[in-house]
N, C-alpha and C positions, 0 to 999 in steps of 0.2 A: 415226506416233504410236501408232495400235493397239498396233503390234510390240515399240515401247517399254514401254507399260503392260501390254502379257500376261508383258513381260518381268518387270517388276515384281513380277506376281505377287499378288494380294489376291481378298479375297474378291467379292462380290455387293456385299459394302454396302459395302466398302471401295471398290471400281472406282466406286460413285454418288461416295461421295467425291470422288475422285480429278479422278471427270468435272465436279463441280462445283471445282474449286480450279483445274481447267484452263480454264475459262472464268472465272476469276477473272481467272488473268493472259491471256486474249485480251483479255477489258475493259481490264483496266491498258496493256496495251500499244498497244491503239488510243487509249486516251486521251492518251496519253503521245505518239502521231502527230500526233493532231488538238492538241494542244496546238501542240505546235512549226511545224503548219504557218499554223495563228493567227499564229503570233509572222509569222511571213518574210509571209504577208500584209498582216498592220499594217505593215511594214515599207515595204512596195511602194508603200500606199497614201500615206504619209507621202512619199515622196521624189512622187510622182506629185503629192502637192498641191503642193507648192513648200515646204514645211514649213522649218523650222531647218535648216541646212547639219549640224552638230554631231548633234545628233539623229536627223538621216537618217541620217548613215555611222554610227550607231551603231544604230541598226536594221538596215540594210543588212548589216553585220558579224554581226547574230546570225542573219540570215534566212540568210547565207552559213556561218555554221558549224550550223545548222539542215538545210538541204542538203549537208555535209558528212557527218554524222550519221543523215543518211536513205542517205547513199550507204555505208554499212561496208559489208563485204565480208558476200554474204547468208552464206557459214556460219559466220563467228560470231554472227550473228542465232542461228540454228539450234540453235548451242551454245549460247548464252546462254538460250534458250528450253526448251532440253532438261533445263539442271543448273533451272533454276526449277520445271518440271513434276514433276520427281524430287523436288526439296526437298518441295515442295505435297504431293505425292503421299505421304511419308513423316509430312508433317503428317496427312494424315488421316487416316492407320491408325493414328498416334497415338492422334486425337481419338477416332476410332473406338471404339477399343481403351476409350476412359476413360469412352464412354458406354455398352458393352457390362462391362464389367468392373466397373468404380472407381464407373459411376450418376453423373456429375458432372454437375453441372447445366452441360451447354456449349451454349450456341446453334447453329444449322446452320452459319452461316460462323464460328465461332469460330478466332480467328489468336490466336498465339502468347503475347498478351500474355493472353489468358483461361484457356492452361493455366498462366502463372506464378503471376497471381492466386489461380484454382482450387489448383494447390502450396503458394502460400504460406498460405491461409485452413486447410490440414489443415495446415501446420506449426505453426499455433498465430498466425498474425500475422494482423492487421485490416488488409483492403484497399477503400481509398476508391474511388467510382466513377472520383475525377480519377488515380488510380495513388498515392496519397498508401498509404504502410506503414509499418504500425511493431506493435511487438511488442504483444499484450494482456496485459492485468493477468494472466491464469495462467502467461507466457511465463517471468516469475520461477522460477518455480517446476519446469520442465522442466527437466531435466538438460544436453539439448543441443538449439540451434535444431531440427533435422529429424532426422528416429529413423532407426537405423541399422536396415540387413536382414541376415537370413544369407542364404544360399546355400539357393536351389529350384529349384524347375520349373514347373509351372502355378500354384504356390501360391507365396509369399514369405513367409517366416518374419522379422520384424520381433522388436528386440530394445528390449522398451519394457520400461518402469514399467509391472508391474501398474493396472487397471483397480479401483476401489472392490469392496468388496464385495458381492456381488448380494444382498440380500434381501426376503421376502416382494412387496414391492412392485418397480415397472420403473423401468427407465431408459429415458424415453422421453420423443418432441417432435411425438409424432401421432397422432389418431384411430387407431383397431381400422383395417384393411385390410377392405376391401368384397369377398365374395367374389367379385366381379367383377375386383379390382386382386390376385389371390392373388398373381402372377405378380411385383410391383414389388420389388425393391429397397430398401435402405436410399439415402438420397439421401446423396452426401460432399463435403465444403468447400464445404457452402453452407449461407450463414446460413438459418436460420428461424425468423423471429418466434413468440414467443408464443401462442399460442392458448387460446381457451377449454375444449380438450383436455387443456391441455399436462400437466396435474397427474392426465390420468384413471389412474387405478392398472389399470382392469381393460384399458389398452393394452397390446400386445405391448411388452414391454422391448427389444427389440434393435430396433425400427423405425427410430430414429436414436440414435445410439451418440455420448455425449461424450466430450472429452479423450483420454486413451492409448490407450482400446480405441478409438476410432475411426480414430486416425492407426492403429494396430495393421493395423486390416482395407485402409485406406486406399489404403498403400504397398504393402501385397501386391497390389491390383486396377490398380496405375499401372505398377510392375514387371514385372507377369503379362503385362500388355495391351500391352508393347513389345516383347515376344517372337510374338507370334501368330505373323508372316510366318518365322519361323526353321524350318530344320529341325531334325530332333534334334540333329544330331550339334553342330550351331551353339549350341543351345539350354544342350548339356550343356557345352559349351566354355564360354557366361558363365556357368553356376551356379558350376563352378567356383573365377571368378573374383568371385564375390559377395565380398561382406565378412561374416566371420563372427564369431563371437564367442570370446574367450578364456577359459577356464574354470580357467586356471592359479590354482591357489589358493584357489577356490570351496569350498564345502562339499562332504564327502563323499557322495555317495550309494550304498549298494550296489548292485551289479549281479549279478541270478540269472539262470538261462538254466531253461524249462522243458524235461523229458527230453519226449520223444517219449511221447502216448497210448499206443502198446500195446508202451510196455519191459516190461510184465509181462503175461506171456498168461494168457488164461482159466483156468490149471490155477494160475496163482501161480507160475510159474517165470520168470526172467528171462532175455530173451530177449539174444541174442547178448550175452555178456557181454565179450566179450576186444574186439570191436568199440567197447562202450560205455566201458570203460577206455579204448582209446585216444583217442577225444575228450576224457573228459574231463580227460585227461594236458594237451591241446589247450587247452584252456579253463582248466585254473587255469596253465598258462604265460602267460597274457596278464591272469592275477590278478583271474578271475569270483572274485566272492565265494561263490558255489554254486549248488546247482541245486533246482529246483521239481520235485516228483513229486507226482503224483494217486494216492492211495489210493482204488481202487474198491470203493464197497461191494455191485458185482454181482459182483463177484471172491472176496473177503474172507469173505463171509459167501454163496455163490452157493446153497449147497444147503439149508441147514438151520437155522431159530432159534437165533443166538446158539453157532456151528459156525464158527471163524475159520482162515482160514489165512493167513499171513502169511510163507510160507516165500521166496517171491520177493525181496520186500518187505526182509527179513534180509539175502540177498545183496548186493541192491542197495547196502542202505545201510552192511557191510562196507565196501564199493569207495568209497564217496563219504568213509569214516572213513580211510582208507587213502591217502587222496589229500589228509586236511587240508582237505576242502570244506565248506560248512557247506548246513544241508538246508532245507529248509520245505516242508511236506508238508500238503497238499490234505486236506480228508476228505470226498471226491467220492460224494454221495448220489444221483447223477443218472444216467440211460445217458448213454452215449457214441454218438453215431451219427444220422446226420441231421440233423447242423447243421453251418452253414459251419467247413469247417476241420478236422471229425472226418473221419476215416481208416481208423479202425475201427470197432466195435462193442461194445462192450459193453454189457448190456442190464441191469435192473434185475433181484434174488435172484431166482432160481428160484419160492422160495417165496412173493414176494413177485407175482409173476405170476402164479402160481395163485389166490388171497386176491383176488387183480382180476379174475380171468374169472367167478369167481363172483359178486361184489362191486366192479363198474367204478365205482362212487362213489369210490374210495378215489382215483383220477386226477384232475389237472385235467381239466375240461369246459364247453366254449363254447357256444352259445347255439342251437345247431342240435343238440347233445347229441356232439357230438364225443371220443372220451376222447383225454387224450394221457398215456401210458405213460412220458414222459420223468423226468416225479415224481414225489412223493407229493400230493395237492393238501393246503393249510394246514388245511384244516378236519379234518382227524384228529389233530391235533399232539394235542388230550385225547381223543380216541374211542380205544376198545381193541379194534380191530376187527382186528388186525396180532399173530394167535394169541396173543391176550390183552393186548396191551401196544399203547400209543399212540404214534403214531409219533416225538415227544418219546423216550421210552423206549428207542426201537430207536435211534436214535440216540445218544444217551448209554452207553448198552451198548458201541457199534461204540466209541464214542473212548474210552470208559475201557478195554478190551480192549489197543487200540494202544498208552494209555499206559504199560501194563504189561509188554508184550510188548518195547516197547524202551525200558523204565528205560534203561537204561543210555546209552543213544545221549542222552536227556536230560542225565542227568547229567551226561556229559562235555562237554555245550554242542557237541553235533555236530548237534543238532535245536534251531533255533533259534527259530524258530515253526510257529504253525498254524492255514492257513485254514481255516475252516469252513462249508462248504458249504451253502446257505440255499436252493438252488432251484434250477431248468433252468442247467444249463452251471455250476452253482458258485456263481450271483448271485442278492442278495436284488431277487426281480423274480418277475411273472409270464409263465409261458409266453404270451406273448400274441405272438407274430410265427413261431409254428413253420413250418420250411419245408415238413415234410410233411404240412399242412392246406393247402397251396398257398399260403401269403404269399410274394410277394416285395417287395424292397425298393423304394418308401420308401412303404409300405402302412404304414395305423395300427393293425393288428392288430385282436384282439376281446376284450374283458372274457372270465375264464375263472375264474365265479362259479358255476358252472350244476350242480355237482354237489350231493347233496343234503344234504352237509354243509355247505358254506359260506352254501346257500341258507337253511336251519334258521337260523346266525348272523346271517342276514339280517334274518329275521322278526323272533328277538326285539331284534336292533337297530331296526328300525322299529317293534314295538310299545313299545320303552323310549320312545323320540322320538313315542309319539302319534299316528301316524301306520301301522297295520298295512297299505295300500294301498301303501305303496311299498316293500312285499317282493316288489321287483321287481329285473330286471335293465335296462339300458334297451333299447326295443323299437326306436330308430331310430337307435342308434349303426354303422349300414354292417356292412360285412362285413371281411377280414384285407386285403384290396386297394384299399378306400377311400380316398378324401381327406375330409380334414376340411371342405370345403366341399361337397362331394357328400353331410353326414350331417345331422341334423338335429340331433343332440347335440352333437359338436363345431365346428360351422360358427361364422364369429363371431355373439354374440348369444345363441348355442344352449342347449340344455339344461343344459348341462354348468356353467353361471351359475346356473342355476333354484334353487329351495329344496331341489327331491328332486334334482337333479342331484350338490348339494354335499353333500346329504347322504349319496349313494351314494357318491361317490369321496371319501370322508371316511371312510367303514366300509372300504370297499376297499384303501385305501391305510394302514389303521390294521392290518386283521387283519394286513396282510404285518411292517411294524413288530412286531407284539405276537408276530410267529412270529420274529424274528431275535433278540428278546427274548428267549424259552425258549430256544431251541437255545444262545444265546453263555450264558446263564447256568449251562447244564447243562457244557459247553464250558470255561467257566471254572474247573467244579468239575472236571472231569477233568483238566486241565492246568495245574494252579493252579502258578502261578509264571511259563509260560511266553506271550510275549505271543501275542495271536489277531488275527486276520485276517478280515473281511468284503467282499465281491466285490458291487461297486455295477455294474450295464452302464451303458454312454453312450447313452442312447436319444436321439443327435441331429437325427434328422429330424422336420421339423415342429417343429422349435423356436423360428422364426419366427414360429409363429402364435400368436393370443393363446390357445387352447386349448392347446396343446401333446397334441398328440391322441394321440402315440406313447406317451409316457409315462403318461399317463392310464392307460391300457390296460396298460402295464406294472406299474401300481400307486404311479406316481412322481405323485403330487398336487402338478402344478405347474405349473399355468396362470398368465398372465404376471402377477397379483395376489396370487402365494402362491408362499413358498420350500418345496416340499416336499422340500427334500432337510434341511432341520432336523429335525426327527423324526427322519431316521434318524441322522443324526451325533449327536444328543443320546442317543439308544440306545446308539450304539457309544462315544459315554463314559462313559456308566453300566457299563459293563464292563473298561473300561480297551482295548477293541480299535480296530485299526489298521482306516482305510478304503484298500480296493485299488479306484483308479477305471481303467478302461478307457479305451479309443478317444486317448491322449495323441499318438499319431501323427500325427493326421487335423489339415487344412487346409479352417479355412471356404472361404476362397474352389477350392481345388480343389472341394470338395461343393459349390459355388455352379457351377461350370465343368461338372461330369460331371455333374449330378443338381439342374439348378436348377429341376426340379420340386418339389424334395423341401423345399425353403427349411430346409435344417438349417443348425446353426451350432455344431459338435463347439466352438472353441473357447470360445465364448461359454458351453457347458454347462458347459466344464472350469472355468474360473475362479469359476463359481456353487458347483458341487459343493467345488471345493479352499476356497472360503472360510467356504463354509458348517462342512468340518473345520477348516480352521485358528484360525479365531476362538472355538471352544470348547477348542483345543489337542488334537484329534485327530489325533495320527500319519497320515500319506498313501502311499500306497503306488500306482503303476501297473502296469499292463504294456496293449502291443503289440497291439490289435484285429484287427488284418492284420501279413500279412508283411512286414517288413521289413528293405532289403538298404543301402541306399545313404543317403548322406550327407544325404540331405534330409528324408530320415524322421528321421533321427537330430537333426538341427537342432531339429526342431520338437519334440522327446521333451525334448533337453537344455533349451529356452526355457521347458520347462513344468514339468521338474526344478525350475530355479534359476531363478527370475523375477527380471530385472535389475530393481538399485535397490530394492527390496523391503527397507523401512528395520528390518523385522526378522527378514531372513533366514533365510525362511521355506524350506523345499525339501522336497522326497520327501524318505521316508528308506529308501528301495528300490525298484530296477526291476527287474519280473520280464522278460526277455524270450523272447515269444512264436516259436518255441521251436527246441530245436535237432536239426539237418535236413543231410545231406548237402549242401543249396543252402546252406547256412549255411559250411560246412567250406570249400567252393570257396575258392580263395586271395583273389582280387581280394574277394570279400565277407566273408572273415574279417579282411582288413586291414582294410576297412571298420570293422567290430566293433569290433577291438581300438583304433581310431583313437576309437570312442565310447565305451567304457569308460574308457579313461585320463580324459576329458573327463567323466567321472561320477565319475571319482574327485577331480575336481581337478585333473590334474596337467597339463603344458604339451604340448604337440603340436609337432613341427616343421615340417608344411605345414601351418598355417594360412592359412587364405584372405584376406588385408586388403586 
């Protein structure tokens, strides 16, 4: 029996299982002995009284097929004993799997009829303790009994109805989590009453998830959890064979590919040109709608105030006119270099490093006096400390420069927009998670307010508010590797609730807004006609919690009692620009599976942020957080393109993807590509997976 179960295969907690369901059936099947030998006992005892003639041989008869039945041949006992410990045995890596994964509420001996109940209650049906089902009053209203899935891996990509819109307030059916319970789960298909909680606004909104987005996460935690015991090669044989979804006919979305960081080297020459031609020969054969380039302004402008070279820049974008591609071009204010994914280097103007070593205010700076070199910090946007000009100004210089330099490429509608760069990496965000302050991930970062610009903004914000005492930063918000329950600002309950708490991340998260403000408005007058582009990051870790600690700190005011992503979509329509959100790749439950410390919930952020623009009529735009090669990434980009059933067919209206790479070119992963492109266009695939 060992030999059999190691054969098996399961974990630690799966073998308890296992060894509890095998003494399920040793009891059944002694019971099952002792019954029968009851029977041929009563039997005995009846002919031995003198009983009924009739009655006896009919006792007698069962006693003798009773000992019939104790005599089979013992190895089909053996087999019969073996396919039932295998069955059990698969039952509770099941069960396993759903209280490990899925959080179902299953009792220890939970049999078969409590995972259909538990299915059916996340399919939308009411099931009575006697087994009584039947559909609920919302069942109307579903499109189909049980939601269908595409094709994954750790993760399952479900193909639902949109989730309501998230605002200001949660979606929730429980109490804040006790720093003690950080660790718990969303609980699924299982009823829960009411509470005298149930309406608190200041609870985490994702603690219990209703209707689509809960079956959404549901089915990804039930499907995930049947694969544990697979190998890959097994695993990748059913993703395959998953059900996926047809996008034959669907709305169009563009598809850009970003070039490679250092197509243009530090001197402004572009680099291997005859190599980058033949890609992108490659890539509008499979009909990319074009390509994304980063203008650097450590490059551009590297030596001298308002001194441009754009001679690489020229070439480049020759080659892209020449091929009929169309452009959208970055206006990259930030280094390049020390963060995930950069390759190179490039460092911020010459001149503008000099101006910092004498004058390190002009950087962001965290609370230990750290500078970081990556950008400019917001608080000079009006000081004129940037050889006479505020950093507003240098800026508006850099893109009215560019605009002029390639009238022409405008004109002909070969430049089709333009993003414009707001902060570290291109996004309206604060550096608050740098890797080279030693953060790593899923740490909340550090406010990065400490410079003496921003702090000066501080002051007279706090003495406008009456209050000059809290021209402060806060003193017990952790360090870049903390948890939010290890802090005393964002723990639940914490500062971060207080009077000065909101009214810090209230100024905090306003300067950043009021900085994406100037820059798209200067942006707009340089470019006027063509649309613009703003770069939101996905800050989804700790989005579980009712602080929402990462973002805090990022400047994203969006604790589970407040939509701070309004503010900024109401900015970027005040200008007429497009929101590019990040992280559209990523899978809650795999971030629930690799990092279920971190209690993030990428998709739960997407659908807040995309509703937050869609419901003012803000154009959306993504790209690719991570690398992506294979089919399963591509799934979960296209479910977030074109969200099924969406009764106003809503979608991106561009995907940039993160970027193109010899691993990209490989055959088996460009077929891939081009297999997701078509499916961004609309158009029909012929391996589809049903």
């Amino acid at each position: 029996m060992a030999q059999e179960m190691e054969r098996l295969g399961g974990t630690s907690e799966e073998e308890e299982e296992e060894d509890e369901m095998d003494m399920g059936v040793k009891e059944e099947e002694d019971e099952e002995e002792d019954e029968k030998e009851k029977k041929a006992m009563a039997a005995a005892v009846i002919v031995a009284s003198g009983g009924n003639s009739g009655s006896s041989m009919e006792m007698m008869e069962a006693a003798r097929q009773g000992s019939m039945k104790r005599c089979r041949p013992k190895e089909e006992k053996e087999r019969t004993k073996l396919r039932e410990r295998h069955r059990r045995a698969i039952t509770a890596r099941i069960l396993a799997g759903l209280r490990r994964h899925g959080n179902y509420n299953l009792r220890v001996r939970a049999d078969i009829n409590d995972v259909i109940a538990a299915l059916a209650r996340e399919a939308g049906w009411v099931v009575l303790p006697d087994g009584t089902t039947f559909p609920s009053r919302s069942q109307g209203t579903r499109s189909t009994g049980i939601p269908v899935v595409t094709s994954s891996s750790s993760h399952m990509v479900p193909v639902q109805t949109p989730p309501p819109p998230l605002r200001g307030g949660s979606v929730s059916s429980a109490a804040r989590n006790s720093s003690l319970d950080y660790g718990s789960c969303r609980m699924k298909g299982v009823f829960a009453p009411p509470s005298a909680h149930s309406f608190d606004r200041s609870q985490s909104r994702t603690v219990v998830m209703v209707g689509d987005e809960a079956d959404r996460t549901e089915n990804s935690a039930l499907i995930g959890s049947c694969t544990d015991t697979l190998d890959d090669k097994q695993v990748a044989h059913l993703h395959l064979h998953m059900p996926e979804r047809d996008f034959a006919g669907t709305p169009y979305v563009s598809v850009y590919v970003m070039l490679p960081l250092g197509v243009i080297n530090m001197k402004c020459e572009l680099v291997d040109p005859d190599g980058l031609l033949k890609q992108l020969r490659i890539l509008k054969s499979i009909n990319v709608d074009g390509v994304v380039v980063d203008c650097w302004w450590g490059i551009v402008e590297a030596h001298a105030p308002q001194e441009y070279n754009w001679n690489g820049y020229k070439r480049l974008f020759q080659i892209v006119r020449e091929l009929k591609l169309k452009l959208q071009v970055a206006m990259s204010f930030h280094e390049c270099g020390g963060n995930v994914g950069d390759d190179v280097c490039i460092p911020l103007p010459h001149w503008v490093a000099e101006i910092g070593r004498s004058n390190p205010d002009i950087f962001f700076t965290d609370r230990a006096g750290r500078r970081n070199p990556e950008c400019l910090t917001l608080g000079i946007d009006k000081e004129r400390v940037l050889r006479g000009r505020t950093a507003v100004e240098v800026y508006f210089d850099y893109m009215r420069s560019f605009r002029m330099e390639f009238d022409e490429f405008f004109e002909e509608g070969i430049i089709l927009g333009i993003e414009v760069g707001l902060g570290p990496c291109g996004e309206l965000r604060y550096p608050s998670y740098p890797v080279k302050h030693g953060w790593r991930y899923p740490g909340i970062g550090e406010f990065q307010c400490y410079d003496q610009y921003l702090m000066k903004n501080l002051r007279k914000a706090a003495e406008a508010r009456g209050h000059s005492f809290w021209a402060r930063g806060p003193d017990n918000a952790g360090t870049y590797n903390s948890r939010p329950h290890e802090t005393g600002f964002f723990c639940d309950g914490g500062d971060y609730d207080s009077y000065y708490g909101r009214f810090f991340l209230r100024w905090y998260s306003q300067v950043l807004v009021d900085h994406g403000d100037r820059v798209l408005s200067l942006a707009k007058l340089a470019f006027e006609g063509t649309r613009l582009t703003a770069k939101v990051s996905g800050i989804h870790w700790w989005y579980k919690t009712a602080s929402h600690a990462a973002e805090l700190a990022a400047g994203f005011y969006n604790p589970c009692n407040r939509d701070g992503y309004a503010s900024i979509t109401a900015m970027l329509k005040k200008h007429g620009a497009a929101l590019n959100f990040t992280c559209h790749e990523l899978h809650s439950l795999d971030q629930q599976e690799e990092f279920p410390e971190a209690l993030a919930d990428p998709e739960g952020l997407i659908w807040q942020v995309m509703n937050a623009a869609w419901d003012i009529g803000v154009p959306t735009a993504s790209e690719n957080a991570s690398p992506c090669y294979d089919r399963i990434g591509y799934n979960e980009i296209l479910d977030h393109a074109k969200p099924i059933n969406d009764p106003d067919r809503r979608h991106l209206s561009a995907f940039t993807y993160l970027r193109l790479s010899p691993h990209l070119m490989e055959r088996h992963n460009f077929i891939e590509f081009e297999r997701f492109v078509k499916r961004m266009h609309g158009e029909a695939v012929v391996d589809l997976q049903m």
